[in-house]
TIBA-227217 format. One line per 10 residues: their letters; for each residue x, y, z of C-alpha. Coordinates in steps of 0.25 Angstrom, whole numbers, plus 5000, padded with zeros to 4 digits. Layout:
N
a> X:Y:Z; ...
REM end
This chain:
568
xxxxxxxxxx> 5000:5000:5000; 5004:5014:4996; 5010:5023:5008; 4996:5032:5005; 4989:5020:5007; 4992:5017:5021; 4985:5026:5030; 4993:5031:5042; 4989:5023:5056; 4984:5032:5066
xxxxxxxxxx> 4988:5030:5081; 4976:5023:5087; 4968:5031:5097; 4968:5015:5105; 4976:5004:5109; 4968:4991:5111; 4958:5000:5116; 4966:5011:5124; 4966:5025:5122; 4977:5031:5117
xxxxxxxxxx> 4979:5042:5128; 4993:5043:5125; 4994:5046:5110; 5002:5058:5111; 5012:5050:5120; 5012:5039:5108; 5014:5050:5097; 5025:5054:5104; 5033:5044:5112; 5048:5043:5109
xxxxxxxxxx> 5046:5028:5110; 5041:5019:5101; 5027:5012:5102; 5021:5001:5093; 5009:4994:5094; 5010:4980:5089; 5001:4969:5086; 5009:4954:5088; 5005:4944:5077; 5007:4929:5080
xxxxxxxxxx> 5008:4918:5070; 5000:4904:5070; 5009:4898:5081; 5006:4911:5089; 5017:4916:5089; 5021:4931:5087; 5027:4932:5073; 5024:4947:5069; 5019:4960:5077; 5009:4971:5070
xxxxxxxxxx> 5012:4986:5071; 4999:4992:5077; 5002:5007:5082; 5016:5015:5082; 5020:5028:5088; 5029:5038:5081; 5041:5035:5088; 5040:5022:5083; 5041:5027:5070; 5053:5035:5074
xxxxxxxxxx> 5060:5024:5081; 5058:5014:5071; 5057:5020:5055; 5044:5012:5056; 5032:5021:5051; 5018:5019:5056; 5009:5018:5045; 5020:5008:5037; 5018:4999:5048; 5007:4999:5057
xxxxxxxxxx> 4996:4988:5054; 5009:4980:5048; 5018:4969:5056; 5032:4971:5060; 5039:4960:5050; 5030:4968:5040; 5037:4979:5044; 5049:4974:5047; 5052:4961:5041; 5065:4958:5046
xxxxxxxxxx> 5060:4961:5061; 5068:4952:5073; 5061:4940:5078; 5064:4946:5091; 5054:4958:5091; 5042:4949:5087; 5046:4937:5098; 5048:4949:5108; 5035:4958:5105; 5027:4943:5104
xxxxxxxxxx> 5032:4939:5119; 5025:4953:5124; 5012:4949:5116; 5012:4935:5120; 5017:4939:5136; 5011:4951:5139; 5025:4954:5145; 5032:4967:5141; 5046:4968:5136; 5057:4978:5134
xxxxxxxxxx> 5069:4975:5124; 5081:4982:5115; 5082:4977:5102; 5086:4977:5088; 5076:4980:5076; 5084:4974:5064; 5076:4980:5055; 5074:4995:5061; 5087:4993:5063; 5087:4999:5078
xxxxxxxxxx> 5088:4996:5092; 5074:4996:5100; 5071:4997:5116; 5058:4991:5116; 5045:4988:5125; 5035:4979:5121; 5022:4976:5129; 5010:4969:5126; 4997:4979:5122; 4986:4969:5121
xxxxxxxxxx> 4986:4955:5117; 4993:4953:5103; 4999:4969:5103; 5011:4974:5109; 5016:4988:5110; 5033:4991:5108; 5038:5004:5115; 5052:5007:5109; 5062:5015:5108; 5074:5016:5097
xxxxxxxxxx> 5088:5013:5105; 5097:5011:5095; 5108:5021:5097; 5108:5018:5112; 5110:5002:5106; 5120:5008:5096; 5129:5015:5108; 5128:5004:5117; 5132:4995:5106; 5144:5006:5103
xxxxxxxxxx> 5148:5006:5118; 5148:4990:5118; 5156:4991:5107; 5164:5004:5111; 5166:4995:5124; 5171:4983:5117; 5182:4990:5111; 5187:4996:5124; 5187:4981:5131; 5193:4975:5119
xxxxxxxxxx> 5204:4987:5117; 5205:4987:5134; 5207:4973:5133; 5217:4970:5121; 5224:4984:5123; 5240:4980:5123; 5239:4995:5134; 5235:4993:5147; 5225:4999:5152; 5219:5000:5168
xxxxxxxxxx> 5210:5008:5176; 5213:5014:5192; 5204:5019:5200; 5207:5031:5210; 5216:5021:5220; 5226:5017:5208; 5218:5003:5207; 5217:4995:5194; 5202:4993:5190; 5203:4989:5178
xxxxxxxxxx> 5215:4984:5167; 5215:4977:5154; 5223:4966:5151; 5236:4973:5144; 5236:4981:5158; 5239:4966:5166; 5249:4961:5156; 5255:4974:5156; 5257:4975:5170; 5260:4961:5170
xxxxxxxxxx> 5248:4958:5180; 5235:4950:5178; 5223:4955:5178; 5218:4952:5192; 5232:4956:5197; 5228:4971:5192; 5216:4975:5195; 5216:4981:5206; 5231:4983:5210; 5234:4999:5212
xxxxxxxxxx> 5244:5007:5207; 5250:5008:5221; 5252:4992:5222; 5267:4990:5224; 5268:4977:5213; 5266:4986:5202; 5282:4991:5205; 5279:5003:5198; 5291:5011:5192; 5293:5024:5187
xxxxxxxxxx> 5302:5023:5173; 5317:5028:5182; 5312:5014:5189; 5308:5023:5202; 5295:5017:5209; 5282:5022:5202; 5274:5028:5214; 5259:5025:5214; 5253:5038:5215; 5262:5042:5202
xxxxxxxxxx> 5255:5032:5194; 5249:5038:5183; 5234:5033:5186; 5236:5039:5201; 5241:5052:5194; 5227:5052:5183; 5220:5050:5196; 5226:5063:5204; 5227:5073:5192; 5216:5068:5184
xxxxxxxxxx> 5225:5069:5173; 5229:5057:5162; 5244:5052:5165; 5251:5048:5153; 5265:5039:5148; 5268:5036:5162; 5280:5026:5162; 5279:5015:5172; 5284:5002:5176; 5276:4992:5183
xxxxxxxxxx> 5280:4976:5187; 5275:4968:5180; 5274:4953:5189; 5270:4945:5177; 5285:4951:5171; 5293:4953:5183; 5298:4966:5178; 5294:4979:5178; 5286:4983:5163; 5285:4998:5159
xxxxxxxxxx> 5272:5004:5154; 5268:5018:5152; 5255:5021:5159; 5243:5033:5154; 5234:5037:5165; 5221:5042:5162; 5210:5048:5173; 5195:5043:5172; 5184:5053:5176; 5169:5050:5180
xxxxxxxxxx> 5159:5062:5171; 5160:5075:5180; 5172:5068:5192; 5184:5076:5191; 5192:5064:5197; 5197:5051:5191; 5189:5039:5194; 5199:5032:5188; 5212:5031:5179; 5214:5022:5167
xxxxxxxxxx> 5229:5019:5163; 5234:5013:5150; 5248:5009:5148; 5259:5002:5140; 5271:4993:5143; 5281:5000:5138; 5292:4990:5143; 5296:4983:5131; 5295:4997:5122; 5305:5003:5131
xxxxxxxxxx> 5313:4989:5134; 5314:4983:5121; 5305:4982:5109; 5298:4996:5102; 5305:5006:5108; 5319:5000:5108; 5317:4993:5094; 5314:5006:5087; 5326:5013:5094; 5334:5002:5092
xxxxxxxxxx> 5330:5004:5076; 5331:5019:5077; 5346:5018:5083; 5350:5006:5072; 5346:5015:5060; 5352:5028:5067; 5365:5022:5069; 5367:5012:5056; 5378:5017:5049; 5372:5020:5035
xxxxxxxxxx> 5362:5029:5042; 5372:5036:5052; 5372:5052:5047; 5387:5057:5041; 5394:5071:5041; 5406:5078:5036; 5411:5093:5039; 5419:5100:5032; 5428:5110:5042; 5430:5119:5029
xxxxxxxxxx> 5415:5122:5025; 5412:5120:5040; 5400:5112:5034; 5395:5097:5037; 5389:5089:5025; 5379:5078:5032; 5372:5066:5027; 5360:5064:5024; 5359:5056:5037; 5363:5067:5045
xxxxxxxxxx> 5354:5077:5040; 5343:5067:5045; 5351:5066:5059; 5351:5082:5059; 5338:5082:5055; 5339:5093:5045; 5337:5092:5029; 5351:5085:5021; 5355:5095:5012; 5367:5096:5001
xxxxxxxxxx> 5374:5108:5008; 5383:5106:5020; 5379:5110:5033; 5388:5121:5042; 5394:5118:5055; 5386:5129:5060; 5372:5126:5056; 5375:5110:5060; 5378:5113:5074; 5364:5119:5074
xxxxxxxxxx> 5359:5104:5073; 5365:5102:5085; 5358:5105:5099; 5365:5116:5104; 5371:5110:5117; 5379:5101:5108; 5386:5112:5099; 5397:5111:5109; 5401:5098:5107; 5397:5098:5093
xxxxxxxxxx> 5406:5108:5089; 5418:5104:5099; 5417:5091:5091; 5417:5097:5078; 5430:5107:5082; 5438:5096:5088; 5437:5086:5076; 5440:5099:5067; 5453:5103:5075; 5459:5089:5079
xxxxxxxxxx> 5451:5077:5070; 5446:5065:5077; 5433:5061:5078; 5421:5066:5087; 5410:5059:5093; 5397:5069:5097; 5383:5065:5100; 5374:5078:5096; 5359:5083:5098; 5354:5085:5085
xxxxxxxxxx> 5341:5098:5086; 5332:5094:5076; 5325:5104:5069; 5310:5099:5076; 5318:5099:5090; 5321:5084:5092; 5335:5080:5096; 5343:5070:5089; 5355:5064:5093; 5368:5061:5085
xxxxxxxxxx> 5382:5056:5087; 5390:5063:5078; 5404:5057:5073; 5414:5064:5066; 5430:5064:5061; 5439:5072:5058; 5446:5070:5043; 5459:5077:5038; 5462:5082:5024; 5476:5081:5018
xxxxxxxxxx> 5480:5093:5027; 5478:5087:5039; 5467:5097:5043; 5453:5090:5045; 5446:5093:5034; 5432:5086:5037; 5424:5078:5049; 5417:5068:5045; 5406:5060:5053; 5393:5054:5057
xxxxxxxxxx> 5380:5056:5065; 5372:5047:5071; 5358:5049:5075; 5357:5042:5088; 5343:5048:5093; 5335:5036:5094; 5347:5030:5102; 5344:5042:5112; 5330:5039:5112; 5334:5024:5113
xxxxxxxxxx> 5344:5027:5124; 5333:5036:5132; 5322:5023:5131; 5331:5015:5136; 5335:5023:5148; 5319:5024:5149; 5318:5009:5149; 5327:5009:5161; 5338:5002:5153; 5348:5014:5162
xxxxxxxxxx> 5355:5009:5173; 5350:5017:5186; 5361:5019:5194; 5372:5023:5183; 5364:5029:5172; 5371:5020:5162; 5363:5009:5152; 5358:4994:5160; 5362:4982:5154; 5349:4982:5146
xxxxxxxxxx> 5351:4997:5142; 5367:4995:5137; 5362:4980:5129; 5349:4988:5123; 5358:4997:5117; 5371:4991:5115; 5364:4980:5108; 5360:4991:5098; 5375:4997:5097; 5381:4981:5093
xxxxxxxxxx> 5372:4980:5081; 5374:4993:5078; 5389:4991:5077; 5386:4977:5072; 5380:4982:5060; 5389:4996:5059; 5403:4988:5062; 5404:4999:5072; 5413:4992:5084; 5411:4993:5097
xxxxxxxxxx> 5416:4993:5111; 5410:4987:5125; 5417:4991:5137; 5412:4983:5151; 5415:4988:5164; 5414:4982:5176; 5415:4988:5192; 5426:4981:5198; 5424:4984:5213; 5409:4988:5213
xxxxxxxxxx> 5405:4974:5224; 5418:4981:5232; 5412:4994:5231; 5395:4989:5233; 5401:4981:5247; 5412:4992:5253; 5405:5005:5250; 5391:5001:5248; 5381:5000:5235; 5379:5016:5234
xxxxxxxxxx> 5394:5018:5231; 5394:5006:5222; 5382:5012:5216; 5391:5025:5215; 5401:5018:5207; 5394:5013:5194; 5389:5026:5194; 5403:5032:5193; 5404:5020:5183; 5395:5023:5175
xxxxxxxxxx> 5397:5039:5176; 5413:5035:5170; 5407:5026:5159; 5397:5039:5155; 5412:5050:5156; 5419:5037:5147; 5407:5035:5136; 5401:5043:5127; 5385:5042:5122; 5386:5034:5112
xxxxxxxxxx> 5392:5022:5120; 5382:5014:5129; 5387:5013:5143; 5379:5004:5153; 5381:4997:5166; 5377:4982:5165; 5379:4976:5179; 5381:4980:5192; 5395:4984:5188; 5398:4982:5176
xxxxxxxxxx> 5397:4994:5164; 5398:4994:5149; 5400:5005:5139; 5397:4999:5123; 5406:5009:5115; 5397:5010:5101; 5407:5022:5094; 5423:5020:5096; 5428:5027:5083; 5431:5041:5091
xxxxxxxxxx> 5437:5033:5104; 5444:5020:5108; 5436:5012:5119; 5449:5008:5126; 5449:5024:5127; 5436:5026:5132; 5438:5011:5142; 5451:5023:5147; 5443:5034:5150; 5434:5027:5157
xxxxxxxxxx> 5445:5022:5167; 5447:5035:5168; 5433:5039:5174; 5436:5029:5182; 5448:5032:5188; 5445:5047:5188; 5432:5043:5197; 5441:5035:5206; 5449:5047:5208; 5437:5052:5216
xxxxxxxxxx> 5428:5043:5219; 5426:5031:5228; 5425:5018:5228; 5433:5016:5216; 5427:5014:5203; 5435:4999:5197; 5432:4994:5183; 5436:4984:5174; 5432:4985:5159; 5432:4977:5148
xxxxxxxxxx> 5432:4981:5133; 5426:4974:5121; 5425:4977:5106; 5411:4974:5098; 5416:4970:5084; 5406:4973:5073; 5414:4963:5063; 5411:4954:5074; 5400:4958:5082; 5395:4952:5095
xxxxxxxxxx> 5384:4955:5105; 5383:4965:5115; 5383:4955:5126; 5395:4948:5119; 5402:4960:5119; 5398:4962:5135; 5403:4949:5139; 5416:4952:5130; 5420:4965:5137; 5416:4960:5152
xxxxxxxxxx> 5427:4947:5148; 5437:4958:5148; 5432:4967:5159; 5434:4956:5167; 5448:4953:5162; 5452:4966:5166; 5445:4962:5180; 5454:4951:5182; 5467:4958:5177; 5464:4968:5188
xxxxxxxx> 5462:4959:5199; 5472:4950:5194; 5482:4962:5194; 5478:4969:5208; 5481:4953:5215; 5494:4956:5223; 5505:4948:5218; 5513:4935:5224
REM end
């Protein structure tokens, strides 16, 4: 039938008899309202429901309009209607018992609150409202929710929660392999519990109020890249992680109710793996041979003629010209022109060669560090005619040199590298010369009276004595050389550049501190050395070439005592 056809249902002025005092309230209820009539098939069971009378909200709510579907049943309407709203309406009819249910309309495609109740026999009315959205945002918060259990869950960061006393309410489960605890085992524990072992990054104990959760609680302020060791009991040994505390506040409290923390172990990144690997590739490419910068200056002219690899080192654009003496020492950081120019004249006035580490200023403001190397060349007069010379950029060996002093790799009481510090990076210097066929020298030191001095004067003034040790290796060796003590009493410096000075010279002058300490100071400073050569035709390991020069150290050890035995 034509839409013109079909006259437009009027709302009627009774329901199975009752007035309708209430029409303007069913004209203009937010909610839905439908009368229906239940139909039942020849078992009697319900099968379809007739639309009898609807409201205008209903037509809102649904898309549905009155006069396409009043006298007409709901699988008329809607063909693909769910089995669940027939069965649900025909329990009203059939019971008498009202019901109140959410669900989904495939068709209308839409979430409805409904609440069905029996009218009079065979008829129910359905008062309903449209929830959708509110179905979509919760179904968005489940999901929202999912994600942050899943992320809180799988997150290689650990993550926990404190409340005001410092007490762990809540963790996931990077937090407890982190810390090296089971789950059980930390929940609960405080930030003032004395197994934690908590240590700032100079090794000092890490006080519980300075905890960066227990400062977010004072301040109210996020605390962030806080460095901290804790001990870990499933390791044995203290692991490093850096901790970001961030307050938590309840709508319209001005004080935390509690602090969330997430952190990183940072222990293998500083020991070993990412941090060291990438400086250990950094400080290979910087110090290969073919990559290693070159110079010339010409005394005449005044002017220096750089590689290209210099120009990179200097930062600055490679250009055909030369570059004056004047206008090069400005690439230099002020407080080295001293040295770099004493360098300079003394090679021009009486040849040699000459060492110099130099702060390169960068045109953005960033240093950069460079060992420069030069010689002094005659000409057929005999007057120097020319310096000649390398730079090494040794900047990432800086950097490396500062992580590994903020792993803890330094010795505490003398300042010098630990065993792990000296091996760390002398490693790195044998496959360097390894591959450069740069040689090498080791010299091992060990204290030959320090039990004497522990047991007579007391550990404090053995203490003194490496220190004083220590302090004549620092007056003997220059930078570039890596001193360390690696025992109780026994010290090494790992000579990477001899072409400017003989070790043997260098094993002399550090008598000579020494003795010049022993002039002054007591208990007396006694060592024995021994001196070994790393071959790059040959090479060898580090460890070989430790466990060469302590053979001879101790060879002078026993030529000492054998000599200071009186005779028969």
């Amino acid at each position: 039938m034509a839409e013109t056809d079909t006259p437009t249902p009027a709302v009627p002025d009774t329901l199975d008899g009752v007035p309708l005092d209430f029409r303007a309230v069913f004209q203009h209820m937010l909610n839905g309202f439908a009368l229906h009539e239940m139909l039942f098939d020849a078992q009697g069971r319900p099968c379809d429901y007739r639309f009898l009378a609807v409201n205008p909200a209903f037509e809102t709510l649904t898309g549905l309009r009155a006069k396409d579907i009043l006298g007409r049943t709901v699988l008329e309407v809607l063909p693909n209607t769910e089995p669940f709203w027939i069965e649900t309406y025909g329990r009203v009819v059939l019971t008498g018992q009202p019901c109140r249910i959410e669900n989904y309309s495939r068709e209308l495609e839409r979430y409805y609150d409904v609440a069905a109740y029996r009218a009079a026999p065979g008829r129910f009315v359905a008062v309903f409202e449209d929830i959708t959205a509110r179905k979509r945002a919760e179904e968005s918060l489940r999901e929202s929710e999912a994600r942050f259990r899943t992320l809180f869950q799988t997150m290689a960061q650990g993550v926990t929660y404190q409340d005001p006393a410092g007490r762990i309410v809540m963790a996931n489960p990077a937090a407890a392999r982190i810390l090296g605890l089971t789950m059980d085992e930390l929940l609960g524990r405080t930030v003032r519990d004395p197994r934690w072992r908590a240590l700032r990054e100079d090794g000092v104990e890490f006080p519980a109020e300075g905890h960066p959760s227990m400062i977010a609680f004072r301040t109210g302020k996020e605390e962030h890249n806080v460095l901290m060791g804790v001990f870990s009991p499933r390791e044995g040994r203290v692991r490093w992680i850096r901790v970001h505390a961030i307050p938590e506040y309840r709508p319209g409290e001005k004080t935390p109710f509690r602090v969330f923390s997430t952190f990183d172990d940072v222990t293998e990144l500083k020991m070993t793996q990412d941090a060291l690997k990438e400086r250990e590739r950094e400080l290979l490419q910087a110090q290969r041979i073919g990559q290693l910068g070159y110079w010339s200056y010409d005394p005449l002219t005044q002017e220096f003629r750089f590689s290209e690899e210099m120009y990179r080192i200097f930062d600055r654009e490679p250009r055909e010209r030369g570059v004056s003496r004047l206008e090069c020492r400005q690439y230099v950081l002020p407080e080295d022109w001293p040295a770099f120019d004493a360098a300079m004249d003394k090679t021009l006035s009486s040849g040699g060669v000459f060492h110099l580490d130099l702060r390169v200023a960068r045109p953005g403001g960033a240093l950069r560090y460079v060992v420069m190397r030069g010689e002094a060349f005659a000409g057929s007069s005999a007057r120097i005619c020319r310096l000649l010379g390398t730079g090494l950029d040794i900047t990432e060996r800086k950097r490396m040199e500062e992580a590994i002093r903020t792993l803890s790799l330094v010795d505490d009481l003398t300042g010098l590298y630990n065993r792990r510090g000296f091996f760390t990076l002398g490693e790195q210097q044998v496959k360097v010369a390894a591959r450069s066929g740069r040689e090498m020298f080791l010299l091992f030191a060990d204290l030959d009276n320090l039990k004497v001095v522990n047991d007579v004067h007391g550990h404090a003034a053995g203490d003194q004595v490496l220190r004083d040790a220590a302090r004549a290796f620092r007056m003997t060796y220059r930078d570039s050389d890596i001193i360390a003590r690696i025992g109780g009493d026994e010290f090494v410096a790992l000579m990477v550049d001899t072409d400017d000075v003989a070790p043997d010279t260098l094993t002399a002058r550090l008598r000579e501190h020494i003795a010049t300490r022993n002039r002054t100071g007591t208990p007396s400073l006694e060592m024995s050395f021994g001196l070994a050569r790393f071959d790059p035709g040959e090479p060898t390991t580090l460890d070989e070439l430790v466990r060469r020069a302590d053979a001879l150290m101790y060879e002078e050890k026993r030529r000492k005592r054998s000599q200071s035995r009186p005779h028969a």
